[in-house]
C-alpha positions in Angstrom: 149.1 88.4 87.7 147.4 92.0 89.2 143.9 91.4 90.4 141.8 93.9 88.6 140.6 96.6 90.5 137.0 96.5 91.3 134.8 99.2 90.4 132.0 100.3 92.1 129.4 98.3 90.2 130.9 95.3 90.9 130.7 95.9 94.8 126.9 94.8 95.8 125.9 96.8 99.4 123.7 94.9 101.2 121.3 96.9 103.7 120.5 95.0 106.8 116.8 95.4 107.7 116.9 95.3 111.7 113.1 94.0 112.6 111.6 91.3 114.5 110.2 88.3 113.3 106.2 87.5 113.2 106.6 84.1 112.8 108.9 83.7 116.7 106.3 84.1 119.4 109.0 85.8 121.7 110.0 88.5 119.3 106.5 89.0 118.6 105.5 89.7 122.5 108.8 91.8 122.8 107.4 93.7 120.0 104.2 94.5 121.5 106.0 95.6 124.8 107.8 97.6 123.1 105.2 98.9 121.1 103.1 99.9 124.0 105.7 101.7 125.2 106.3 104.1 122.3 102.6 104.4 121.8 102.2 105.5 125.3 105.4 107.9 125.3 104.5 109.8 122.1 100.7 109.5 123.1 100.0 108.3 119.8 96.3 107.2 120.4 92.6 109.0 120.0 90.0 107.9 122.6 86.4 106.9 121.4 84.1 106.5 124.1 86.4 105.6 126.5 88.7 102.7 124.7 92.1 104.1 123.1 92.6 103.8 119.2 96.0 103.6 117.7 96.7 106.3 115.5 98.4 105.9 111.8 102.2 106.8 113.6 101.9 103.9 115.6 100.4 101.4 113.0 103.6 102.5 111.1 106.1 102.0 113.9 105.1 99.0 114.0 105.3 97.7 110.7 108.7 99.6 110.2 109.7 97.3 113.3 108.8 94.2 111.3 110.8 95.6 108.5 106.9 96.3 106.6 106.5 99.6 105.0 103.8 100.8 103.0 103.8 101.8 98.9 100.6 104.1 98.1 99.3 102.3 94.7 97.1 104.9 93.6 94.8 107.6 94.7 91.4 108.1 92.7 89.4 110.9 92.3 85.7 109.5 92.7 84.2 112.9 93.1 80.9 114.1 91.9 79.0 117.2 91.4 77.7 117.7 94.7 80.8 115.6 96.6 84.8 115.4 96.7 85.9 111.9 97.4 88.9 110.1 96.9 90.0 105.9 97.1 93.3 105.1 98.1 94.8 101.8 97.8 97.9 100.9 99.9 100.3 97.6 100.1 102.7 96.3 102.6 106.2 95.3 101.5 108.4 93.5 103.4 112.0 94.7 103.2 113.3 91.1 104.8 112.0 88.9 102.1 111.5 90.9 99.1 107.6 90.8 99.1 104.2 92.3 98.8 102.1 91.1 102.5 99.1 93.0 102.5 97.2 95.5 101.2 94.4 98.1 102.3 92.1 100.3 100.6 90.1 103.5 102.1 88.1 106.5 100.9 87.2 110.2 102.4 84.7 112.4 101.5 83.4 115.8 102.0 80.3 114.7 102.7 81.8 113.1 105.8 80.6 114.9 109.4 83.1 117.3 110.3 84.5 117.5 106.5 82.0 120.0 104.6 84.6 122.2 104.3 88.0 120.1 103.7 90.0 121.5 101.1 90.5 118.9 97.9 94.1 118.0 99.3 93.3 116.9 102.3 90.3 114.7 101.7 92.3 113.4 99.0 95.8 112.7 102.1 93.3 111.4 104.5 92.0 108.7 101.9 95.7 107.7 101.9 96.3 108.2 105.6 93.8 105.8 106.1 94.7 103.2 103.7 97.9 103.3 105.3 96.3 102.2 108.9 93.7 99.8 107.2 96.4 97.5 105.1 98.5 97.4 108.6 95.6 96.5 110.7 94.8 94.0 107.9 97.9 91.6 109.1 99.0 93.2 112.5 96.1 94.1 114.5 96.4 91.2 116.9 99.9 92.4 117.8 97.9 96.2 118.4 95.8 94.2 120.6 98.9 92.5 122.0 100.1 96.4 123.0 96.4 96.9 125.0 95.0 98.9 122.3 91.5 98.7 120.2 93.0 96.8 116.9 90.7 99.4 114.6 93.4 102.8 113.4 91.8 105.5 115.0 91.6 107.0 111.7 88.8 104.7 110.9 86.8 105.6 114.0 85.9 109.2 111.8 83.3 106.8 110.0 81.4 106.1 113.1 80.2 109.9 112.9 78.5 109.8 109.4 75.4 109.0 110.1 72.5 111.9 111.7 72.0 112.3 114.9 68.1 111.3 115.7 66.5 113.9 118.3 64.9 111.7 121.2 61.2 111.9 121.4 59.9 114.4 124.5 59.1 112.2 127.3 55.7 113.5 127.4 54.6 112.8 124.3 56.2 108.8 124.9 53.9 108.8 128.4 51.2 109.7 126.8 51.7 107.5 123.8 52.5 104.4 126.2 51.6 103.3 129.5 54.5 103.1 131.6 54.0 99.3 132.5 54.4 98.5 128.8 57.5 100.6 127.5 59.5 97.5 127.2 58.8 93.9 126.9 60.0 91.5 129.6 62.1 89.5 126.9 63.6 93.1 125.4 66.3 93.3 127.2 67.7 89.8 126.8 67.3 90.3 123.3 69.2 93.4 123.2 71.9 92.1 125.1 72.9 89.2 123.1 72.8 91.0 119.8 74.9 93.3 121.2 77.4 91.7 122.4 81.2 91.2 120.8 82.4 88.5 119.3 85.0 87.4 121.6 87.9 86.8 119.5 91.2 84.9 120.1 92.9 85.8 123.2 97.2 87.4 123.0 97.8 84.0 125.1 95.7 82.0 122.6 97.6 83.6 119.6 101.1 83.5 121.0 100.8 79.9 121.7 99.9 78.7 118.4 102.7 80.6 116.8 104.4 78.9 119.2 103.1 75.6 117.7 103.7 76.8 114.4 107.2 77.1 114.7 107.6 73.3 115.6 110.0 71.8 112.6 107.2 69.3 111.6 104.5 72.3 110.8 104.9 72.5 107.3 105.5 76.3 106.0 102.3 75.9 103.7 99.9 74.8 107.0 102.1 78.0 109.1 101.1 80.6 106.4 97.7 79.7 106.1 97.4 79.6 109.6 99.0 82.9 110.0 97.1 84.6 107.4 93.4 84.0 109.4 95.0 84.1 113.4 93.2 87.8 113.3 89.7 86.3 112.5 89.7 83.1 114.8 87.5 83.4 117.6 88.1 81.9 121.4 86.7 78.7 120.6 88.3 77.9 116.9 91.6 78.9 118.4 91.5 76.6 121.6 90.2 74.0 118.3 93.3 75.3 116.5 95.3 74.7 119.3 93.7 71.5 120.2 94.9 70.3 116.8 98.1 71.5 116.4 99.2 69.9 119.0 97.8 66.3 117.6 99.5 66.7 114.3 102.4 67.4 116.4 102.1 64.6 118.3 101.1 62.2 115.4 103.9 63.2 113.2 106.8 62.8 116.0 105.3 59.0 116.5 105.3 58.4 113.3 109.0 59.5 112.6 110.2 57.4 115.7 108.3 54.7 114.4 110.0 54.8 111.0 114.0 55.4 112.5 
């Protein structure tokens, strides 16, 4: 008997998503090399008072490297009478497995320094522009931070210029208001100092070697997600904890299945 031909629906073309993975600690370093690299080349970055700020291009380059691309959900007109403003809502889907991975949301306004007088399409593309870099920095900016850069899109940085600029007193009318002994309390600076100061959060080394614990076979995929999903927030002390226990359960559950063989 004569195999029926097959027609074209009944061939199924695959497309092969070449990416690295998040979950393997190498890839992910070989990712941030390379990242840095293309950043660097194509001078994709905006510098803010001396520190270097990704732009959107590179947020993107990276994500399209991890087979992550963004979907623009919606864009809202939340204008009034006396401003134009948009909201933008952006998620991340994931080309390898199928599925939704983040999400990011972000607004412009006219009212914005430097945007009085933005035309309505472009308030309205940079609300989406920066929900792009937002939902990416959501789940990658410790790999941005991996690269050498600030993990904030430099996008983002055009809120830090909203607010008024406050004219400094003369400094005769302050010498004349205060002696010059008493301008600042002994205790002042101290003060100032430690509420100033960054929290100092999880270290590349930290973060690369508790993926590296994750991807032991006796981490269960539940305890690797949740873990995976906060590795941006930890600290340096909850991740040498994190790491610190990790290595227990690690430890516990290998004694435990020798015991039982």
């Amino acid at each position: 008997m004569n195999e029926a031909p097959k027609t074209p629906k009944d061939v199924t073309k695959k497309v092969r998503v070449e990416s690295f993975d998040i979950s393997r600690s190498d890839e992910t370093l070989d990712l941030a090399k390379d990242l840095a690299k293309f950043i660097k080349d194509n001078k994709l970055t905006t510098n803010v008072q001396g520190k270097e700020f990704v732009n959107v291009e590179g947020w993107q380059y990276a994500g399209s490297r991890l087979g992550i691309v963004p979907i623009v959900e919606h864009v809202i007109n939340v204008s009034s009478e006396s401003e134009l403003k948009y909201q933008a809502k952006v998620t991340l889907f994931d080309l390898r497995h199928q599925t939704t991975v983040g999400a990011g949301f972000a607004v412009c306004s006219n009212k914005e320094s430097g945007k009085k007088f933005y035309q309505e399409f472009a308030i309205m593309s940079m609300a989406q522009t920066r929900a792009i870099g937002k939902a990416y920095r959501n789940c990658l900016a410790w790999i941005i931070r991996a690269a050498g850069y600030e993990p904030t899109p430099a996008e983002e940085m055009d809120y830090n210029t909203n607010t008024a600029a406050t004219a400094p007193a003369p400094a005769v009318a302050v010498a004349q208001a205060v002696p010059a002994m008493q301008v600042v309390p002994a205790e002042a600076p101290g003060i100032a100092a430690e509420q100033a100061a960054p929290v100092p959060y999880a270290t590349a080394s930290q973060k690369e070697e508790i993926i590296r614990l994750l991807n032991h076979p006796v981490i269960t995929r539940p305890e690797k997600t949740k873990m995976l999903l906060n590795i941006n927030r930890l600290d340096e002390e909850r991740a040498i904890q994190a790491i610190a226990k990790l290595r227990k359960a690690i430890d516990d559950r290998e004694n435990g299945e020798k015991a039982a063989a």
